[in-house]
One Martini backbone bead per residue (centre of mass of N, CA, C, O) as a GRO file, in nm:
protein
  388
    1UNK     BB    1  -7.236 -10.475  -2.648
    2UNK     BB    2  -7.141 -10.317  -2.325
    3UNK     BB    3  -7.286 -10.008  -2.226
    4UNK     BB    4  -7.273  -9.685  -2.133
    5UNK     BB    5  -7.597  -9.426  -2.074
    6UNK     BB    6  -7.751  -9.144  -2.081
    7UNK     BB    7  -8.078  -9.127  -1.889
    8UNK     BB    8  -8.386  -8.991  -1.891
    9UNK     BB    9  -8.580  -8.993  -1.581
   10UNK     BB   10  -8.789  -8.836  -1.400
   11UNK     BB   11  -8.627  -8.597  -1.508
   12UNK     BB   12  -8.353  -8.774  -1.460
   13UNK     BB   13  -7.994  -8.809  -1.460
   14UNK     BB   14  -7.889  -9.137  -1.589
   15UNK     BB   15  -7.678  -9.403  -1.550
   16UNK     BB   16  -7.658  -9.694  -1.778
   17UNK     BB   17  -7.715  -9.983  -1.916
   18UNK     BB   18  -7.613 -10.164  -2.227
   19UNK     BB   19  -7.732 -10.309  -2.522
   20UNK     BB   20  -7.660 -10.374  -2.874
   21UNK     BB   21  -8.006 -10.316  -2.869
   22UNK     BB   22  -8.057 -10.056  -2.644
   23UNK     BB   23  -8.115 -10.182  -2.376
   24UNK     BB   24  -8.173 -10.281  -2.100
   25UNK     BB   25  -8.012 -10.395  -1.802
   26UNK     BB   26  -8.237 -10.494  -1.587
   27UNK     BB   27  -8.090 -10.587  -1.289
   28UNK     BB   28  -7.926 -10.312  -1.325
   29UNK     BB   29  -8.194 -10.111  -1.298
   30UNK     BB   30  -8.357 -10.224  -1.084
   31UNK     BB   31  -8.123 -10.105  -0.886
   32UNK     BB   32  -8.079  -9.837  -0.929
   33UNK     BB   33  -8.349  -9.754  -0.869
   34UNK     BB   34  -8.324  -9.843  -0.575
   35UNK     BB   35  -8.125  -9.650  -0.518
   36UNK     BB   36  -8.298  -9.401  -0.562
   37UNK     BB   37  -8.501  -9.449  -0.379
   38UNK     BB   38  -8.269  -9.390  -0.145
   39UNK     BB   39  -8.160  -9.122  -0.241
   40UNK     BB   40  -7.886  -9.132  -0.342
   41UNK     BB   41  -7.615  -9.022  -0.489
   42UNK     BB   42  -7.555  -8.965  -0.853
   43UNK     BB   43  -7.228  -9.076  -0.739
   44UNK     BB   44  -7.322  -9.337  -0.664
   45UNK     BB   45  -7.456  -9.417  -0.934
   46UNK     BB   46  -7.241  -9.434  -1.117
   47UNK     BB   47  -7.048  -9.581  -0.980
   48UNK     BB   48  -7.237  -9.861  -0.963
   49UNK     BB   49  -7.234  -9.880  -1.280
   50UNK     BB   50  -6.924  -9.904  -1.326
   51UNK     BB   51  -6.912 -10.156  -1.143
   52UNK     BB   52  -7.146 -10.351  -1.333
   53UNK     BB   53  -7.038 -10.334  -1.580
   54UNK     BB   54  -6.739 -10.477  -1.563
   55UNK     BB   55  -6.919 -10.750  -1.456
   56UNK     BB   56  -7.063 -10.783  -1.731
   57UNK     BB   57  -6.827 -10.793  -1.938
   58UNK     BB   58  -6.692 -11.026  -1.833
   59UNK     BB   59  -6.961 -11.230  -1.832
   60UNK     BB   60  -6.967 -11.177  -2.159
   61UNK     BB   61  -6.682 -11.313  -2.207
   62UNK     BB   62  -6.749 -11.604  -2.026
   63UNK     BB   63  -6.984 -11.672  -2.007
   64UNK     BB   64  -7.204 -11.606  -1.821
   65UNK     BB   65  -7.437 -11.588  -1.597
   66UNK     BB   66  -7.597 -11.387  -1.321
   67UNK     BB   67  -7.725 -11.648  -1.187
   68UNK     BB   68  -7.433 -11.832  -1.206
   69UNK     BB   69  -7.256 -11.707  -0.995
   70UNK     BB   70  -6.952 -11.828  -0.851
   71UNK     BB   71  -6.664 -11.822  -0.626
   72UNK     BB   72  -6.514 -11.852  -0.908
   73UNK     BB   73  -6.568 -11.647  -1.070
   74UNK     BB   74  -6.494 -11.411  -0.874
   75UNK     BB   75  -6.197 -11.475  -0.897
   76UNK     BB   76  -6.182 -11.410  -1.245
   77UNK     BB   77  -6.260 -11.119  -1.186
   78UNK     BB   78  -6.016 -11.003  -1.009
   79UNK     BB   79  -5.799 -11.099  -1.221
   80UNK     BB   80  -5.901 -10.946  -1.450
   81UNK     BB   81  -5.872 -10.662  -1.311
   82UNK     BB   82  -5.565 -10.724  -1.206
   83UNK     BB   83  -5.472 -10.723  -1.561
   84UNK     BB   84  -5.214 -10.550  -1.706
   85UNK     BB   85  -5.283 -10.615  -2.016
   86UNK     BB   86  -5.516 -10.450  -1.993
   87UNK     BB   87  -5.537 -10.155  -2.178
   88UNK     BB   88  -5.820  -9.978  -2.186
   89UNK     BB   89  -5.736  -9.969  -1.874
   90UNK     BB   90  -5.654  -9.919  -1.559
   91UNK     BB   91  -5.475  -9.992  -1.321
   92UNK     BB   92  -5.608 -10.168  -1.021
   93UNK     BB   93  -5.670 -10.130  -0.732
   94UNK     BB   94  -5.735 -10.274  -0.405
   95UNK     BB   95  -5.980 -10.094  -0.329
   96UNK     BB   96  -6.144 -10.093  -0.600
   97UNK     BB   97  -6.200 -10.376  -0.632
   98UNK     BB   98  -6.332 -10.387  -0.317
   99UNK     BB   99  -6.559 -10.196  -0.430
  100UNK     BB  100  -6.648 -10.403  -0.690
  101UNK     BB  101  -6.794 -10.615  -0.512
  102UNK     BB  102  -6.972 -10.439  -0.304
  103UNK     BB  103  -7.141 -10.397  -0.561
  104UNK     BB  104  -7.194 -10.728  -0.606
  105UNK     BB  105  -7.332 -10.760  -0.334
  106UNK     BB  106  -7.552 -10.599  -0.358
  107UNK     BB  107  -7.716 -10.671  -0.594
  108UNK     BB  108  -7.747 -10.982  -0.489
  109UNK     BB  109  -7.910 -10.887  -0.226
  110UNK     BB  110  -8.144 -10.754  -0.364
  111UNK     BB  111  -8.251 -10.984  -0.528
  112UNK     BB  112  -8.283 -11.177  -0.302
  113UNK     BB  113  -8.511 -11.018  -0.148
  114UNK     BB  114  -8.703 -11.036  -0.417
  115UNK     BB  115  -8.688 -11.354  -0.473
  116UNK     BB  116  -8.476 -11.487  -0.580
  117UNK     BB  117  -8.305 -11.764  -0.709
  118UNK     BB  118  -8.005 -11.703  -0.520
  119UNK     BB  119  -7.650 -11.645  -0.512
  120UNK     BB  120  -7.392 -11.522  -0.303
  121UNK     BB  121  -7.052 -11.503  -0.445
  122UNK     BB  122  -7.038 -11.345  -0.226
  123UNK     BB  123  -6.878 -11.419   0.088
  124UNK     BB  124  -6.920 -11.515   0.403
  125UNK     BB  125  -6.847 -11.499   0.739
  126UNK     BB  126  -6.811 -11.555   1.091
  127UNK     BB  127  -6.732 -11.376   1.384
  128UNK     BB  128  -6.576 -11.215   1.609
  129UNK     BB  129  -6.607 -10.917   1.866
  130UNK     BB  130  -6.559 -10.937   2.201
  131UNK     BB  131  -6.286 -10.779   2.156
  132UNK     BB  132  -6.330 -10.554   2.053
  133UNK     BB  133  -6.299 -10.220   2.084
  134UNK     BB  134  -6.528 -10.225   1.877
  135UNK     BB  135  -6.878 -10.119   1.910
  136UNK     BB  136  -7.180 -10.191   1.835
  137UNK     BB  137  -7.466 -10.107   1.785
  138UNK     BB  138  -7.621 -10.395   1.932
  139UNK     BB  139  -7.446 -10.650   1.976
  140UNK     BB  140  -7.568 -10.808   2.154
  141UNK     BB  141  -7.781 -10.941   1.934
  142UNK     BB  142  -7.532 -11.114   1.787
  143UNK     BB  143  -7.358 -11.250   2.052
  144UNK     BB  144  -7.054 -11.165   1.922
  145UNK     BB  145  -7.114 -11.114   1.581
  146UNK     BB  146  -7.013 -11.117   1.251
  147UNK     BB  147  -6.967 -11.026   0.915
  148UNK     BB  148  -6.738 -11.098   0.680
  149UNK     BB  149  -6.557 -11.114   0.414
  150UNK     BB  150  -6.352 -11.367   0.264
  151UNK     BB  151  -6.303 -11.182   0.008
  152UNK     BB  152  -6.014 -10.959   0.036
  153UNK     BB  153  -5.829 -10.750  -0.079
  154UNK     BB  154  -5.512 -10.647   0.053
  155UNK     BB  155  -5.459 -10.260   0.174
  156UNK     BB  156  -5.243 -10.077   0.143
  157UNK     BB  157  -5.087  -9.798   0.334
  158UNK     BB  158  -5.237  -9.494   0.305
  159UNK     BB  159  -5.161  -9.140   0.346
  160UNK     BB  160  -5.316  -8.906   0.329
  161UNK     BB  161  -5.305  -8.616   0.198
  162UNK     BB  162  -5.216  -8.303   0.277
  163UNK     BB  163  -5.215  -7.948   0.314
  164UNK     BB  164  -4.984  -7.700   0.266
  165UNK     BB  165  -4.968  -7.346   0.337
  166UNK     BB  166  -4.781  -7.301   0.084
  167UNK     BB  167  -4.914  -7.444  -0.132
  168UNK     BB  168  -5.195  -7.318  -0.111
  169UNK     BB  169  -5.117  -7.045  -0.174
  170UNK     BB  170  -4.970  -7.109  -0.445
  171UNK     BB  171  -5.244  -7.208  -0.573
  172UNK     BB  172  -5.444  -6.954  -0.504
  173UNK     BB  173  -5.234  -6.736  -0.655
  174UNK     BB  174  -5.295  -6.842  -0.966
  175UNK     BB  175  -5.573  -6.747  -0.947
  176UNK     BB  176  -5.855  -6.568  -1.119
  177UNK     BB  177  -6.122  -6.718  -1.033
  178UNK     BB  178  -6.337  -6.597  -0.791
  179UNK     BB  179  -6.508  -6.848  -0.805
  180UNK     BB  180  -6.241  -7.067  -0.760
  181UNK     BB  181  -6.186  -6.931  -0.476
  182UNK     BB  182  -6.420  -6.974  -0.332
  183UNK     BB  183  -6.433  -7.303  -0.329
  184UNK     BB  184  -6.145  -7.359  -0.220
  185UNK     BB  185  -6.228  -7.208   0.083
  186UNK     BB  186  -6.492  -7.387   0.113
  187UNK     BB  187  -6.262  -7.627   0.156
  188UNK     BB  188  -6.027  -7.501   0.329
  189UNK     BB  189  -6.235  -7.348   0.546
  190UNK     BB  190  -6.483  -7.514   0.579
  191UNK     BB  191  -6.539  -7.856   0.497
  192UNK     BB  192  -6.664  -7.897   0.199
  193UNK     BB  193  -6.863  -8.049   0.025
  194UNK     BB  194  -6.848  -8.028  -0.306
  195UNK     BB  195  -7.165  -8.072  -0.334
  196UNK     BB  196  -7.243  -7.866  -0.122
  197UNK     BB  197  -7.110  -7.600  -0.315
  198UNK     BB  198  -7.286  -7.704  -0.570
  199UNK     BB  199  -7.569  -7.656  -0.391
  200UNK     BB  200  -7.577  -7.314  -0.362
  201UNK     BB  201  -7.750  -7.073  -0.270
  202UNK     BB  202  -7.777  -6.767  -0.232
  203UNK     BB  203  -7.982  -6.782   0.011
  204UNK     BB  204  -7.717  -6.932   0.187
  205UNK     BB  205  -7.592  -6.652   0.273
  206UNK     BB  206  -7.490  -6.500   0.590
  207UNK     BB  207  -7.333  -6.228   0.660
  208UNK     BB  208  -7.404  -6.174   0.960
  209UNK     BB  209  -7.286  -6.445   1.025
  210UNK     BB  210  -7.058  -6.571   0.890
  211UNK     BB  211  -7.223  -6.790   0.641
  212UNK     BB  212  -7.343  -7.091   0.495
  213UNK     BB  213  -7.569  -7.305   0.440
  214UNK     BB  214  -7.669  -7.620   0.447
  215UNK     BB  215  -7.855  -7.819   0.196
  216UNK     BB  216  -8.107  -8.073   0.125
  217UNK     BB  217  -8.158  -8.088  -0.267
  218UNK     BB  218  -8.309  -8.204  -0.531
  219UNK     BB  219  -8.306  -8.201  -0.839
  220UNK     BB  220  -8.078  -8.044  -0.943
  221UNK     BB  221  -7.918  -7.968  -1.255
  222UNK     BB  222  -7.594  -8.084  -1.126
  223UNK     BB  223  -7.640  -8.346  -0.919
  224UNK     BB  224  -7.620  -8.214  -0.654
  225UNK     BB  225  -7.533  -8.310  -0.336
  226UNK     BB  226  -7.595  -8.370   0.088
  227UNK     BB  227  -7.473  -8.577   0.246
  228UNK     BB  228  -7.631  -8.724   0.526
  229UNK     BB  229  -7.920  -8.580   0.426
  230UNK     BB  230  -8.253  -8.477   0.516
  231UNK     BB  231  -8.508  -8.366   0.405
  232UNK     BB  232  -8.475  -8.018   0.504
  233UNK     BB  233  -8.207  -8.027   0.594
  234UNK     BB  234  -7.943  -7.834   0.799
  235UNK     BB  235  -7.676  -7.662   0.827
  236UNK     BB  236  -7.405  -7.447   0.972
  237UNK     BB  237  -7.107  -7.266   0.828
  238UNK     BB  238  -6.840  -7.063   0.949
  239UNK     BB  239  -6.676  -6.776   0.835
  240UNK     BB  240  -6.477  -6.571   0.720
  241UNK     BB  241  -6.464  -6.256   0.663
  242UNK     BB  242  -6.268  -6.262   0.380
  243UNK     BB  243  -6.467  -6.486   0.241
  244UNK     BB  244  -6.725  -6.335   0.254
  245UNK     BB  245  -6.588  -6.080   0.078
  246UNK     BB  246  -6.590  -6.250  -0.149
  247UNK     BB  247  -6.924  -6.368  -0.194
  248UNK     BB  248  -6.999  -6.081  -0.228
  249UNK     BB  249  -6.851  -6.027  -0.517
  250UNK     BB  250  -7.029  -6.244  -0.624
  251UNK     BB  251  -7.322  -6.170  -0.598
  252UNK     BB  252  -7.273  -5.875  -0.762
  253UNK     BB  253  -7.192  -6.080  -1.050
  254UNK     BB  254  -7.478  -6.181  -1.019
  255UNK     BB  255  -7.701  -6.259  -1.349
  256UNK     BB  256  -7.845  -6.498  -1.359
  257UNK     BB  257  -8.130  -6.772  -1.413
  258UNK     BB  258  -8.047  -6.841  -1.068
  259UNK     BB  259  -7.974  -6.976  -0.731
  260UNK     BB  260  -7.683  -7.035  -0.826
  261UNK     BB  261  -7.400  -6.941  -0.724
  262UNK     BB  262  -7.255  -7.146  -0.949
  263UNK     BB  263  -7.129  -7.113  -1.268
  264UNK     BB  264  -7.082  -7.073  -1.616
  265UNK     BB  265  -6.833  -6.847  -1.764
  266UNK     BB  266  -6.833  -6.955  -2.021
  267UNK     BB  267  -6.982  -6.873  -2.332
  268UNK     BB  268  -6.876  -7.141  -2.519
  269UNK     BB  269  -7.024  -7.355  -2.330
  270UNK     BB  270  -7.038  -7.704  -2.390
  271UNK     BB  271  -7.181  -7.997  -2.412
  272UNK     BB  272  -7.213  -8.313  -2.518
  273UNK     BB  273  -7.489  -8.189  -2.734
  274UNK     BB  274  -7.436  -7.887  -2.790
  275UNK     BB  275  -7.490  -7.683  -2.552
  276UNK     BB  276  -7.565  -7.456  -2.392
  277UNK     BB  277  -7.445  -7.330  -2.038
  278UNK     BB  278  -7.411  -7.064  -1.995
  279UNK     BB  279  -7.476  -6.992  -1.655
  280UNK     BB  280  -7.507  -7.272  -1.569
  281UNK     BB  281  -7.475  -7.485  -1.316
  282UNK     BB  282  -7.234  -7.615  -1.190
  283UNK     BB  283  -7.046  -7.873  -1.195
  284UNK     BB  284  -6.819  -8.153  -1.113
  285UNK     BB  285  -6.651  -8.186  -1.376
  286UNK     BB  286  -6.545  -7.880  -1.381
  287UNK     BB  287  -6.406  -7.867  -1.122
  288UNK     BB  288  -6.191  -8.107  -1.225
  289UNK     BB  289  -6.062  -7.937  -1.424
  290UNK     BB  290  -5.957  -7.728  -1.266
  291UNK     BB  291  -5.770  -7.867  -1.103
  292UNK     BB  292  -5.622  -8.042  -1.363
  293UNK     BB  293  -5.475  -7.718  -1.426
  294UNK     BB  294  -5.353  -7.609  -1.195
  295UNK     BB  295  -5.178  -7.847  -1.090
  296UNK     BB  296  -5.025  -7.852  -1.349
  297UNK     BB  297  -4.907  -7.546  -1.321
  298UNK     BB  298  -4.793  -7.603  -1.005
  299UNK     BB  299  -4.708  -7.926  -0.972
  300UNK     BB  300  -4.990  -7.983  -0.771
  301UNK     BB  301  -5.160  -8.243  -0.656
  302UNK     BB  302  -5.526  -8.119  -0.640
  303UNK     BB  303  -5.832  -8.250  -0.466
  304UNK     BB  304  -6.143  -8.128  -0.297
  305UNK     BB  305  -6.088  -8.329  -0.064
  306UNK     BB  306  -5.819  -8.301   0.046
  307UNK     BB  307  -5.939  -7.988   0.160
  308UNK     BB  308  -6.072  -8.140   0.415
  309UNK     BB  309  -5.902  -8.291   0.541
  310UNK     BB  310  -5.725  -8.058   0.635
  311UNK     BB  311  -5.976  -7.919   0.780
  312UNK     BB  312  -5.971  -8.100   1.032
  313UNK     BB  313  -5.684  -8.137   1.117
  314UNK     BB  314  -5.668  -7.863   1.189
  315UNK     BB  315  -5.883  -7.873   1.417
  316UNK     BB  316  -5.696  -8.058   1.608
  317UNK     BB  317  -5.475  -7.933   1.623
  318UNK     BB  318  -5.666  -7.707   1.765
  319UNK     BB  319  -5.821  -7.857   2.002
  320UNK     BB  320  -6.060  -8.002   1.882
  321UNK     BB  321  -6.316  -8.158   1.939
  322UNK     BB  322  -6.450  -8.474   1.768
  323UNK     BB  323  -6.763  -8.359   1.776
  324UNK     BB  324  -6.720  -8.063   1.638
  325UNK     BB  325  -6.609  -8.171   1.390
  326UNK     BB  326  -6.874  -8.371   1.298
  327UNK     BB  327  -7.047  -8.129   1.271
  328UNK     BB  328  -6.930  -7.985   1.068
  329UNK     BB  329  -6.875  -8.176   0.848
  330UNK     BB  330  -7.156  -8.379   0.880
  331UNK     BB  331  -7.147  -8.624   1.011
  332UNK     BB  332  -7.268  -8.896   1.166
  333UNK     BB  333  -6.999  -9.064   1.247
  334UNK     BB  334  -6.755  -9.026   1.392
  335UNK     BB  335  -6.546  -9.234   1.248
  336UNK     BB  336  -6.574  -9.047   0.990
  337UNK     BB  337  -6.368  -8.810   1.150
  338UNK     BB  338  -6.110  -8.999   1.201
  339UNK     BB  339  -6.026  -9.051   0.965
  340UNK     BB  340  -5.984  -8.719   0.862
  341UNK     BB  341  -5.720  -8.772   1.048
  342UNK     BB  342  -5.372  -8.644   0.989
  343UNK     BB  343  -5.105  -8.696   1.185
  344UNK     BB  344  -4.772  -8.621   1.260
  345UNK     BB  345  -4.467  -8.628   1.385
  346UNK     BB  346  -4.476  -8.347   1.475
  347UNK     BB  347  -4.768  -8.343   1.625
  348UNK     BB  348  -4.636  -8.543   1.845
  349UNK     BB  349  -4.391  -8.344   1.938
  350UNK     BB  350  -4.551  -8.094   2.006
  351UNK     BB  351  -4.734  -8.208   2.226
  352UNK     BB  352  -4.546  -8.343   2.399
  353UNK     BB  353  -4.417  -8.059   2.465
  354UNK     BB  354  -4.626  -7.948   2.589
  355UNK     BB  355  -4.685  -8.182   2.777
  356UNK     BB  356  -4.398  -8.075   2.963
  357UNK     BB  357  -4.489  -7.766   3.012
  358UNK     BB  358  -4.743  -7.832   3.187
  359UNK     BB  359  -4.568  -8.067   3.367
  360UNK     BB  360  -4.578  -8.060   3.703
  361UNK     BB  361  -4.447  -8.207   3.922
  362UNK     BB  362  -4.203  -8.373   3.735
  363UNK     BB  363  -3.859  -8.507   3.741
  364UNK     BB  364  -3.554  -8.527   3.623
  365UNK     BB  365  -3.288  -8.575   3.732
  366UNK     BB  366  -2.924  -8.517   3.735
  367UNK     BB  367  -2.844  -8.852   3.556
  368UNK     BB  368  -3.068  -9.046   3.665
  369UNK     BB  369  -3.112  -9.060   3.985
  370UNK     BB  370  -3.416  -8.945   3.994
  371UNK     BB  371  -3.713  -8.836   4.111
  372UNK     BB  372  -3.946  -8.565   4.135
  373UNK     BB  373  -4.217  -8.481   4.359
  374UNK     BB  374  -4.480  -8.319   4.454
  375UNK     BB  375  -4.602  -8.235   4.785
  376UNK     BB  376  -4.701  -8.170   5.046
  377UNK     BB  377  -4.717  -7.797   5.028
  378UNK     BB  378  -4.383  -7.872   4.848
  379UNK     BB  379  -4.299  -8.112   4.906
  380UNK     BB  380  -3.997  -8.319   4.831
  381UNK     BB  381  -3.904  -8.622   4.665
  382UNK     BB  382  -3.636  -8.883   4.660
  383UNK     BB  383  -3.606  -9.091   4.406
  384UNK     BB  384  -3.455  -9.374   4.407
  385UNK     BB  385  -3.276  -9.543   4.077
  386UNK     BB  386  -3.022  -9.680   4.213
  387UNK     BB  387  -2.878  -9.932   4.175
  388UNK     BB  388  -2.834 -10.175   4.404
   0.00000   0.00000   0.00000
């Protein structure tokens, strides 16, 4: 039988995949070395093993070699996964499905690279996209043409939530831990991803300039990363006045034997291996547990992520242009800033009216019989739009 279980190589710890004869299942090690290699952050290895379990757990309950799968196999395990009599785990959305292929077709891309005679079960075809609003960069190149997966469910049109100031404040006063509190306004007011909050070093913040420093450093305790940035790179980003006195007061009770900002502050608190935490930099999973506390608390479902979305909106709102907006976020491409912005029907009511009441020399006269215009000098012209 096929689990995953935590094993440390080159000093990290890291998810893999075992038969049971507790070995290495080679050709999915051997891949994830390679995303490693590739320096991916620790929860894209994660999360890629075990969208890789789930292929492998298939394909050994279906007896089927890894190397002989064909794009009918694939159709049954797509039907497998979105199996609703599966007790063991719960139902699979849509995105998450084409999520748990697209990694079974990097797998299969991988093996072919290295030479082996195989075929990718995931297909693809070639489209157009000369008609394509979006143009990729070097289009031309070719041809006019671009590469579709051909098997991939619709996934509903779902608006992602943001969070209103109103629930956040319900949220942030219910909090009492100092910490906590901290993190809440790095992700709801600086726009910083969770890795990037929990990668914080004392060191990286600047109280005379009111920010702190994101950096992208390697093997952290908490397997804490800044992505999409490179080795020794790093970004400022400005924090109120407010904030910044939150993170003073956390700073003067930081006593621990790290130079990580946030940590385990609970005295008894063990790992899975029964070992004390206490003290040690703060992971990814605590602060998770964190939100499913407070949500539960306050009847309102929020996590780390959602607020960062919320921190984008916000700056459109306020009309900051959306290439200011990808540099505090950090993205590499615009694309990935216009995902994070969610208006809705109120701001575009809002703007319609502000642009409304900006708007010079142009009325509809009353009756809708004509339309006023201003013209040299301020002289008006009376346009005529009655029928007839």
């Amino acid at each position: 039988m096929l689990r995953t279980v935590w094993a440390k190589t080159e000093g990290r710890r890291r998810l893999y995949l075992i038969d049971e004869r507790c070995e290495f299942i080679t050709p999915v090690k051997l891949y994830l070395d390679h995303l490693a290699a590739l320096e991916k952050s620790p929860h894209t290895l994660e999360n890629y093993c075990r969208h890789l379990a789930r292929f492998f757990v298939f394909l050994e309950r279906e007896q089927v070699d890894w190397r002989r799968v064909t794009p009918d196999d694939l159709v049954r395990f797509i039907q497998w996964l979105r199996d609703r009599t599966r007790r063991k785990e719960s139902y699979l959305r849509e995105r998450t499905v084409n999520t748990i292929v697209t990694a079974v077709s990097s797998f299969y891309r991988y093996h072919i690279q290295r030479g082996m005679q195989l075929e990718n079960p995931v297909l693809y075809e070639q489209i157009s996209d000369r008609f394509s609003r979006f143009k990729r960069f070097l289009v031309h190149l070719g041809h006019g043409r671009t590469t579709k997966r051909s098997f991939k469910l619709k996934e509903p049109e779902r608006r992602p939530r943001i969070v209103k100031d109103c629930d956040f404040a319900q949220f942030f006063s219910s909090t009492e831990n100092l910490q906590f509190r901290c993190i809440l306004l790095l992700l709801r007011e600086g726009g910083l991803r969770i890795g990037e909050v929990l990668g914080l070093w004392l060191q990286d913040i600047e109280f005379h300039r009111n920010g702190v420093w994101v950096r992208r450093r390697r093997d952290l305790d908490n397997q804490a990363l800044a992505k999409t940035m490179r080795e020794g790179e790093q970004r400022f980003v400005d924090l109120s006045p407010g904030l910044m006195a939150l993170l003073d007061q956390l700073v003067l009770k930081h006593n621990y034997d790290t130079d990580h900002l946030f940590v385990v502050l609970k005295t008894t608190a063990r790992d899975k291996r029964g070992r004390i935490t206490y003290g040690r930099p703060l992971n990814r999973q605590a602060v998770k547990a964190m939100f499913r506390h407070y949500s539960r608390k306050n009847h309102l479902p929020l996590h780390a992520h959602m607020l960062r979305h919320t921190h984008a909106t916000e700056l459109i709102r306020a009309d900051w242009d959306v290439s200011y907006v990808q540099k505090r976020l950090g993205h590499a491409q615009v694309q990935s800033t216009m995902s994070y912005v969610h208006l809705d029907d109120e701001d575009m009511a809002k703007k319609w009216q502000h642009f409304q009441e900006q708007r010079h020399g142009y009325s509809i006269e009353p009756g809708g019989v004509g339309v006023s215009t201003e013209v040299d000098q301020g002289t008006v012209a009376i346009l005529d739009l009655t029928p007839g």
